[in-house]
Each structure stands twice: as structure tokens, then as C-alpha cells.
ROFIKE-14317 format. One record per residue (C-alpha): x, y, z; chain; residue in one letter. Coordinates in pm, whole numbers, plus 50000, padded with zeros to 5 digits. Layout:
X Y Z A a
...
END
This chain:
50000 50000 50000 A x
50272 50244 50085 A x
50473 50155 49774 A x
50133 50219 49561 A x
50070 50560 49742 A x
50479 50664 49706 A x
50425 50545 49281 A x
50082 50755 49238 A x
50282 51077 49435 A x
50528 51003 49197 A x
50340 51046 48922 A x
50156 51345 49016 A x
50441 51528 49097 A x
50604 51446 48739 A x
50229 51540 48570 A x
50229 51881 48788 A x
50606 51966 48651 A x
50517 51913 48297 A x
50241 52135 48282 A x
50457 52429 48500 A x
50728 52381 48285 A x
50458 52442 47951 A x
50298 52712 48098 A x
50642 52880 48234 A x
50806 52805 47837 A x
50472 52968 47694 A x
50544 53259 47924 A x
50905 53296 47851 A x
50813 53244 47463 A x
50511 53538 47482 A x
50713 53772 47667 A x
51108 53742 47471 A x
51122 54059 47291 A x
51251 53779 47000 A x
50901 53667 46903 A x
50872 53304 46834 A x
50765 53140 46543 A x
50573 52908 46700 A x
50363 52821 47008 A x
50190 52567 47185 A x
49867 52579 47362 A x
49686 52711 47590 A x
49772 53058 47566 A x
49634 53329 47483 A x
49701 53728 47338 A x
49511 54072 47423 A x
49449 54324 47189 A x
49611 54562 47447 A x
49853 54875 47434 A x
50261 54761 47473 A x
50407 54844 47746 A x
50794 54766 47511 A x
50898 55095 47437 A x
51132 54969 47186 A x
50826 54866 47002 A x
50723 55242 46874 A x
50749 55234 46547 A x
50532 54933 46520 A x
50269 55108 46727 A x
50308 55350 46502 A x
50225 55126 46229 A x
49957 55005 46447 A x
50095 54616 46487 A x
50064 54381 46776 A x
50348 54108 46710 A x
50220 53782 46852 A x
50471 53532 46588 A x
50744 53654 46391 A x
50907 53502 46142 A x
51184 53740 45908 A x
50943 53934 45722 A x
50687 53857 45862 A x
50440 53922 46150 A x
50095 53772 46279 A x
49952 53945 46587 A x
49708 54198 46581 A x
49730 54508 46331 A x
49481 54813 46346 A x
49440 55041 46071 A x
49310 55335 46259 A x
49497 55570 46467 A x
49177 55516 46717 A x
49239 55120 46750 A x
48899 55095 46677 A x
48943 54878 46351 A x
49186 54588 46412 A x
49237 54285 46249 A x
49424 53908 46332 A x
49645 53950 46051 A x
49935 53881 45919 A x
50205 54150 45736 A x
50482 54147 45524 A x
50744 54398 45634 A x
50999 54577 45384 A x
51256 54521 45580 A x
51304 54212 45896 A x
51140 54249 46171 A x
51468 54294 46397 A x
51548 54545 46184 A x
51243 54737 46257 A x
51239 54703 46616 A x
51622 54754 46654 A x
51575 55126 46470 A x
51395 55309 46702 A x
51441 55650 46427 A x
51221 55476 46178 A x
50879 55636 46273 A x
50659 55399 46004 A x
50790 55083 45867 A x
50658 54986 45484 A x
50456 54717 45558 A x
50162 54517 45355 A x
49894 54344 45525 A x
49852 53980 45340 A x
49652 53794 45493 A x
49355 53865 45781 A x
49059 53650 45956 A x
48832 53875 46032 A x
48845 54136 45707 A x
48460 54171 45725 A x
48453 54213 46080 A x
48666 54371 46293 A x
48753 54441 46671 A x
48884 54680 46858 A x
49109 54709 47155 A x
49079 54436 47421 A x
48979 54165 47189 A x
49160 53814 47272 A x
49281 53593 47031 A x
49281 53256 47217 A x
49509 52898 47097 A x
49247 52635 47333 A x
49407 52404 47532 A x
49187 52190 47299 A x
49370 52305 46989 A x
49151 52547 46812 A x
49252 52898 46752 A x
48978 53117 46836 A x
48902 53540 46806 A x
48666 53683 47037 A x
48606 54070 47040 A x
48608 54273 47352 A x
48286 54149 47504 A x
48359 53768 47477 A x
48158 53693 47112 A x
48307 53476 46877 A x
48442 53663 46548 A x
48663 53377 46425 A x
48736 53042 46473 A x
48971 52778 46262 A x
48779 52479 46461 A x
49041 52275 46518 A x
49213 51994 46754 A x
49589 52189 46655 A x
49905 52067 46918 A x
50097 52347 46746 A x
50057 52718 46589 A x
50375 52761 46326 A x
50429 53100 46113 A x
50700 53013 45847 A x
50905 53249 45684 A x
50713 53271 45356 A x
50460 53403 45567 A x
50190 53099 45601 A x
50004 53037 45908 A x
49991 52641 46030 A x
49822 52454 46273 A x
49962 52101 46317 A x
49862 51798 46519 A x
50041 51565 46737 A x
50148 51371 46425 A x
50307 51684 46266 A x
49985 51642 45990 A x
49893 51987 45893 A x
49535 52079 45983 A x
49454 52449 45866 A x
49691 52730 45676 A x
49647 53065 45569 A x
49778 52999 45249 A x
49415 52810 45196 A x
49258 53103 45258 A x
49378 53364 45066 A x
49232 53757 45091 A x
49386 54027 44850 A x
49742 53853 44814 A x
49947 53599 44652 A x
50273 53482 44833 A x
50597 53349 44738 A x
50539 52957 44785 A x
50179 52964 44766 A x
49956 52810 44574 A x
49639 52903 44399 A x
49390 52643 44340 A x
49046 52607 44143 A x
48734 52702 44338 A x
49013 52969 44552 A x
48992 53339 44470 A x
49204 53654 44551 A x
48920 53914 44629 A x
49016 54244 44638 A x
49004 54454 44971 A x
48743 54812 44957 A x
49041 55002 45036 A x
49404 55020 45162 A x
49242 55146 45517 A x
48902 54918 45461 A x
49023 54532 45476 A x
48677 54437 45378 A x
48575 54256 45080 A x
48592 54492 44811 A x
48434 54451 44389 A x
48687 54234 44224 A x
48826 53869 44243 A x
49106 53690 44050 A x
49053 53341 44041 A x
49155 53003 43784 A x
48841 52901 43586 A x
48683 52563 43568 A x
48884 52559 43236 A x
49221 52653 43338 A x
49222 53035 43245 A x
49313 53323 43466 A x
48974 53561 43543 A x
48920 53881 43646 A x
48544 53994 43748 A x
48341 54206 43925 A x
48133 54138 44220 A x
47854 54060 44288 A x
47615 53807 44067 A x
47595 53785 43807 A x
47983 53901 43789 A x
48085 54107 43518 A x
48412 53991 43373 A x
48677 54223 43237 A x
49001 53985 43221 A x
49018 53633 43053 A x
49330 53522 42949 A x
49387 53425 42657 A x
49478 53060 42699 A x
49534 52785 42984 A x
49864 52895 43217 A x
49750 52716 43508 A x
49891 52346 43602 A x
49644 52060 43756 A x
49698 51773 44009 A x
49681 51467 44014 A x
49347 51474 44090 A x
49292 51710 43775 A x
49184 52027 43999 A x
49346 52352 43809 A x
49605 52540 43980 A x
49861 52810 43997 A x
50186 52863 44212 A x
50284 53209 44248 A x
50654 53152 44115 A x
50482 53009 43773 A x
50317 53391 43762 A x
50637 53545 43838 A x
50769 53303 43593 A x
50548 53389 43303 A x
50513 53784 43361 A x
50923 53737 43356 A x
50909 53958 43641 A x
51124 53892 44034 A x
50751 53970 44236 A x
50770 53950 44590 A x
50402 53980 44649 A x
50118 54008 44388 A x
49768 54188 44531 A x
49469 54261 44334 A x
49399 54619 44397 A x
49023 54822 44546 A x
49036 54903 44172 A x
49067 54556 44000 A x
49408 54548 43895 A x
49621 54264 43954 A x
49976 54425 44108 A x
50315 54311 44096 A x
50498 54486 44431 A x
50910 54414 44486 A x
51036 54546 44816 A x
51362 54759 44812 A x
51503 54897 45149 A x
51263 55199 45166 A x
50922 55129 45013 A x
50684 54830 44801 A x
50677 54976 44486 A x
50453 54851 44180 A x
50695 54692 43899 A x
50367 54539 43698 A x
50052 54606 43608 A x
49978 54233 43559 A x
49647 54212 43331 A x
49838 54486 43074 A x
49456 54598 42943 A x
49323 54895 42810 A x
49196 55147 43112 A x
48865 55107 42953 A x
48839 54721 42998 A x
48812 54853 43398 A x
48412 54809 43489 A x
48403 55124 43713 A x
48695 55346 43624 A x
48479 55607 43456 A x
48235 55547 43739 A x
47887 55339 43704 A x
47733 55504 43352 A x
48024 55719 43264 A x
48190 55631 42931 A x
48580 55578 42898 A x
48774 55669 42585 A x
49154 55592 42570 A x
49409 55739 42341 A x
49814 55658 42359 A x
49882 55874 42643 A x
49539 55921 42843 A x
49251 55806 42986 A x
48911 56031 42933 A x
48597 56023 43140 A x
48218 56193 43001 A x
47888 56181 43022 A x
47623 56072 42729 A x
47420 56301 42627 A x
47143 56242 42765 A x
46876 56493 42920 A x
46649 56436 43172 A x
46307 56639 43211 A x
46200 56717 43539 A x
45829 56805 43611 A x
45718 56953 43960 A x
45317 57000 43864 A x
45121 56879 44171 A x
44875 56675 44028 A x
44703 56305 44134 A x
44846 56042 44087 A x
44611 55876 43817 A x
44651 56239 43601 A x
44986 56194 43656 A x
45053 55905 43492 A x
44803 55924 43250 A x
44870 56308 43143 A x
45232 56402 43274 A x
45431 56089 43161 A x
45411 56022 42772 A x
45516 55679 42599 A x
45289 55429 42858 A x
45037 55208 42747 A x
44720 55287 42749 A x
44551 55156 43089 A x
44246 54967 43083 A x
43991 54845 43321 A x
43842 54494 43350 A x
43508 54601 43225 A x
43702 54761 42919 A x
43917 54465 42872 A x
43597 54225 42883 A x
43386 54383 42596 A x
43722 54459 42390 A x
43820 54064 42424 A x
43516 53910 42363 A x
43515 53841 42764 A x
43850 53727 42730 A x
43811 53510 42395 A x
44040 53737 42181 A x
44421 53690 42296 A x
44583 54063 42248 A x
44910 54243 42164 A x
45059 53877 42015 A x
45390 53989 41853 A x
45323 54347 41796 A x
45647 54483 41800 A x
45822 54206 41588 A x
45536 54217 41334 A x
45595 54602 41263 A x
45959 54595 41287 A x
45918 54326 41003 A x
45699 54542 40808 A x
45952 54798 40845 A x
45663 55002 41018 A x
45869 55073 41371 A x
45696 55444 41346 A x
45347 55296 41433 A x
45523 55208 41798 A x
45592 55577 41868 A x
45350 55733 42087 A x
45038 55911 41910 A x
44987 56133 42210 A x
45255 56278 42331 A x
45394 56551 42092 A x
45776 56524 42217 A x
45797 56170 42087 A x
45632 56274 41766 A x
45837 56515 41694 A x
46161 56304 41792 A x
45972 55980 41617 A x
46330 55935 41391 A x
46520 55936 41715 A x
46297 55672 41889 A x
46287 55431 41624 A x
46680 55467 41644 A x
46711 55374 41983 A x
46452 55082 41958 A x
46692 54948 41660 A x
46990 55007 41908 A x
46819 54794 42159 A x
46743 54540 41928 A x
47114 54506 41848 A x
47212 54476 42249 A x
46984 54215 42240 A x
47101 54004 41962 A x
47101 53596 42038 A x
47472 53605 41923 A x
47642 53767 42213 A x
47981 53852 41991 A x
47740 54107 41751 A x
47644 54299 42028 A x
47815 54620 42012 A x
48038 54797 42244 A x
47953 55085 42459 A x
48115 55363 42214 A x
47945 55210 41909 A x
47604 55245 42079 A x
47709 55619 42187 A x
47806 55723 41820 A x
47500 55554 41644 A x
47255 55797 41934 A x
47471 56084 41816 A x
47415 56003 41429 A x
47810 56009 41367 A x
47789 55604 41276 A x
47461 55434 41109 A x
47247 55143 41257 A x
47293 54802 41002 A x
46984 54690 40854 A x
46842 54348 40873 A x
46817 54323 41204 A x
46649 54043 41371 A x
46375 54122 41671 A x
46319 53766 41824 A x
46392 53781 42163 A x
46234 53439 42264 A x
46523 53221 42258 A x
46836 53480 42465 A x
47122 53230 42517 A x
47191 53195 42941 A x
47559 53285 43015 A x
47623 52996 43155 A x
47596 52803 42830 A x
47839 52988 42634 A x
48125 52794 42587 A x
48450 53009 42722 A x
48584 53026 42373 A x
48326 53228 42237 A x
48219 53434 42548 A x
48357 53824 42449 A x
48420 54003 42755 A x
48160 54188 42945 A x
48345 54516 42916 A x
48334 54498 42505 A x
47923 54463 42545 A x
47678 54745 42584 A x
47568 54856 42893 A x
47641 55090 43184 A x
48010 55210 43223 A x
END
């Protein structure tokens, strides 16, 4: 009995020093001014003010540190001088981190966030990021709710030097990574895979999701599109650069980009405004060495704005305004006069009684391919209102326009034409073709276009 009692003390006492000697080595780890590269759990981090004042130039810069690794640095980074938006993130600096902290007259190191968790939703100042002694890795804000969680059973939290966030288990088998889920960026050594996306941020200060993605087709080609559904796409290229496993899923690494731009990147990130950006760091600043897509400024879906119209010549880019006025009436007047006085060009409104003696009580089908009909009997001018005396007296103009629309509407998407084209036929400096077709029953879905054929969104008509 007393040997059995002496063995379980024993053990206790060995159990008890194991877990000191984890806690004391996450202590040591979380407060060495060298920040590790990796931790175990339980421990935990505080979105809190440092108390290092050797660290002022990354307050400045408003980062946390929680791992470093050379260049890089996951912890907590806010991008308001307030510390009211802050992010689990993780940045790429310029420079090494040791030379950052170690230069106390650098006021604002270049740095690039890469990578963040909570981009759509961020915390401010005492939020907790918590590694479980279960393993998962888990954000809370300031008031205890959940804002993030990986959802894992992890034995250890690694940040290697390319800048990729891993959570391992006890058999070294990696359960989560960054690189997995990408944001805005592309690193060195990762890996870009079909049904992945790089979506572009709202702004350098507003980590949300912004407009545009890049992502690899279910055909192999590079995309470039504009959010949200259905997306408008203004990049396709122009054949298959992407690799596939063994499994046959599509896929890009970023050194294959680098590769085939024939460009040294050291990051690539999709811009607010859609372009895809090749940055190399130098000892002072990122600076942009490629503009990756290498399209017209017009191909861009909003850089003239939502309707304006773009025109590009060798050495600019110009921004106006179709002609186009708008009346404006201010009568007070009822709503029923309104409409049926005020506001030319709608159909004529009928009651039921009306619409029972006219149909026979509703034997006689009406208004069965009207338009078509005339437009085949060349007779478009019997479509133009009859009562209102500005369409009368613009009748040539209307019957223009409804042979414009007819053309945006073709069944072959490729005929449609462009933007400019539709601006120049409104101001009579180009003529409409003739033999038109107006059967709109059969519009092809988008979907069913094969990707060889499909013309790009910002060659069709509509608003730019």
C-alpha cells in the first residue's frame, strides 16, 4: 500500500512539473522581445497597448506582434489611429522584423497586410485571440463573442518564413493554413487552386471585401470579374497557364506567375480598383513593377464610374457623360393624372370592364407579337407614341434607339456592340445596320456559352 501511494505521488508530481514547465516556456516564449515562430497551447494574446517601448514604430504602424518570422508578422494590426478597427492578421514587412524594432528613428515601417481573419469584421482594443488548450485557435472581440474560429484539435501554431500560418497535430499532419485562405494577396510559395479566389480589399484602410476577384476558371484560364452576381468579367486570358493535380483540379503557384510575367515579384495583390499588382520590396518602400492584366483602362468596369463612358488614346485616359437629358416636372397633380397626362410613351391603361367587351370576355388573345410584326413590316413608326407631341416630333430618334436595343439584344452575344458604338450611332456620327432580327424568345443563358466564344463583358453594351 505504501509503495502504491509513494508510485501515484510520483506520478503526480512528474504530471504537475510538465504542465509548470509548459505554461512557464509559453510565458518565457510570449514575453522574449525575440518573438517566436511558434507556440503551443493554451495561451492566449490581448488586443492591448505595449508596454515595450522599443516597440514604437510598430505602434506607430499600428501592429501587435504575437509570431514573427523574418518578414513577417501575425499578431494583431489596426488600421486606425483610434484602434477601433483591428484585424488578426498577418504582414509582410519591407525590411526584417529585427530590423524594425532595433531602429527606434524609423517612425513607420513599409509594411503590407497579406493575409487577415476577420476582414469583414473587425475588433477593437481588448479583443483576445485565444490557441484552446483543445487546439483550436479562436478570436473573440472585447465582450467575449466569437468573430473567428479555425475549429480545430491543433498541438501546434507555426508561422514560416514565407509568411503561412499552420496549425499542426500531434502527428506533425497539417490541419489548417492561411495559404488556403487567401484575401487580397498571393505569396511566394503559395499556391492558387480552382474554386480559391484573391478578392480584392474596399480600400488600403478598409480590409473588407471589396468589387473584384482573380481566380483560375473551371477551364484553366486566369479571370478577372466584378462582384457581385451575376459578375461582370473584364480579364480572361487568353489561353490555359494554370497546372492541375493529380486529381485534375486547376492550379497556379505564384513563382509560375512570376515566371510567366518574367518579372522577380515578391508579392502580387489585386487592387480596390481591380488590377492585379506586381509589388518588389527595396530597402525603403513596396513599389509597383507590373501592372499584371496589361489591358486597356477602359476594359476597367468602374473606372469612369457606374454610367460614365471611357475613351483611351496613347497617352490618356478620358471620362464623360452621354448626352442624355432628363426632364424634370414639379406639377402637383394626382396620381392617376399623373401618369396618364404628365408621363408620355405608357400604354394605354384599361379596366376589366374595358378589357371584357374589347376581348370578347376574354376570347380574343391581344398584343401577340406586335412589336416584331411592325419591325418586320419595316413600320417601327406605328410604335411611337400618338399622344405625346415630344415623341412625335423626335419619332426618327425613337425608332433609332429601339433598333439600338434590338442590336444589344442580339442571340449572338459577339454582335452585340460595344459601349462607344452604341454612343456614336445615338449621336448620328455612325449608322444602325439593317436586317436586324427582333426575336427575343430564345436569349442564350451565360452559363451556356462555351468560354471560347464568350467576348468580355466590358466589350458589350451597357452601363460604364
Amino acid at each position: 500500500m505504501v509503495i502504491m501511494n509513494g508510485t501515484r505521488w510520483i506520478l503526480t508530481a512528474f504530471l504537475t512539473l510538465i504542465i509548470i514547465q509548459s505554461l512557464l516556456l509559453n510565458l518565457i516564449i510570449a514575453q522574449n522581445l525575440d518573438y517566436p515562430s511558434v507556440v503551443y497551447p493554451p495561451l492566449s494574446w490581448r488586443n492591448g497597448l505595449s508596454s515595450k517601448s522599443n516597440f514604437g514604430s510598430l505602434e506607430a504602424a499600428g501592429v501587435k506582434p504575437i509570431l514573427v518570422n523574418g518578414n513577417f508578422v501575425c499578431g494583431f494590426h489596426c488600421t486606425s489611429t483610434t484602434l477601433e478597427t483591428c484585424f488578426f492578421a498577418i504582414s509582410f514587412f519591407n525590411t526584417s522584423f529585427a530590423a524594425v524594432t532595433g531602429d527606434n528613428s524609423n517612425p513607420s515601417p513599409e509594411i503590407v497586410i497579406v493575409w487577415s481573419a476577420n476582414r469583414n469584421n473587425p475588433v477593437q482594443l481588448e479583443a483576445e485571440l485565444k490557441f484552446t488548450q483543445q487546439g483550436d485557435l479562436v478570436l473573440q472581440d472585447a465582450h467575449g463573442a466569437l468573430v473567428w474560429s479555425t475549429n480545430t484539435t491543433a498541438a501546434r501554431l507555426n508561422l514560416t518564413h514565407q509568411g503561412n500560418l499552420l496549425l499542426f497535430d500531434k502527428t506533425n499532419k497539417v490541419l489548417w493554413q492561411s495559404f488556403d485562405h487567401p484575401t487580397d494577396s498571393f505569396l511566394p510559395g503559395q499556391r492558387l487552386v480552382y474554386g480559391q479566389k484573391l478578392r480584392s480589399s474596399q480600400s488600403e484602410m478598409n480590409l473588407s471585401e471589396g468589387l473584384y476577384s482573380f481566380i483560375i476558371d473551371d477551364h484553366g484560364y486566369f479571370m478577372a470579374y466584378m462582384e457581385p452576381d451575376p459578375f461582370q468579367v473584364y480579364y480572361w486570358s487568353d489561353r490555359v497557364y494554370s497546372s492541375r493535380t493529380k486529381a485534375g483540379q486547376f492550379y497556379t503557384e505564384f513563382e509560375d506567375m512570376a515566371t510567366l510575367w518574367n518579372s522577380t515579384f515578391t508579392l502580387i495583390k489585386i487592387r480596390s480598383d481591380g488590377h492585379l499588382m506586381g509589388y518588389q520590396s527595396t530597402n525603403s518602400s513596396w513599389t509597383e513593377s507590373m501592372d499584371i492584366f496589361g489591358i486597356n483602362q477602359c476594359n476597367y468596369p468602374l473606372v469612369c464610374g457606374e454610367y460614365g463612358l471611357c475613351t483611351e488614346s496613347s497617352d490618356s485616359t478620358t471620362c464623360s457623360c452621354p448626352g442624355v437629358g432628363v426632364k424634370k416636372y414639379s406639377k402637383k397633380v394626382d396620381e392617376e393624372d399623373y401618369l396618364d397626362h404628365i408621363i408620355s410613351g405608357l400604354p394605354t391603361r384599361f379596366s376589366y370592364e374595358e378589357l371584357k367587351v374589347i376581348t370578347k370576355n376574354f376570347s380574343i388573345k391581344l398584343g401577340e407579337g406586335g412589336f416584331g410584326r411592325k419591325a418586320k413590316e419595316e413600320q417601327l413608326e406605328d410604335l411611337v407614341d400618338k399622344h405625346g407631341d415630344e415623341m412625335q416630333s423626335n419619332a426618327s430618334e425613337v425608332v433609332k434607339t429601339m433598333k439600338v436595343a434590338a442590336c444589344c439584344l442580339r442571340n449572338e452575344i459577339r454582335r452585340r456592340p460595344s459601349m462607344s458604338t452604341v454612343v456614336k450611332v445615338l449621336e448620328g456620327s455612325m449608322n444602325i445596320e439593317d436586317s436586324l432580327s427582333y426575336d427575343f424568345s430564345n436569349l442564350p443563358e451565360l452559363e451556356a456559352v462555351a468560354t471560347d466564344s464568350l467576348i468580355l463583358a466590358s466589350s458589350l453594351s451597357g452601363p460604364r
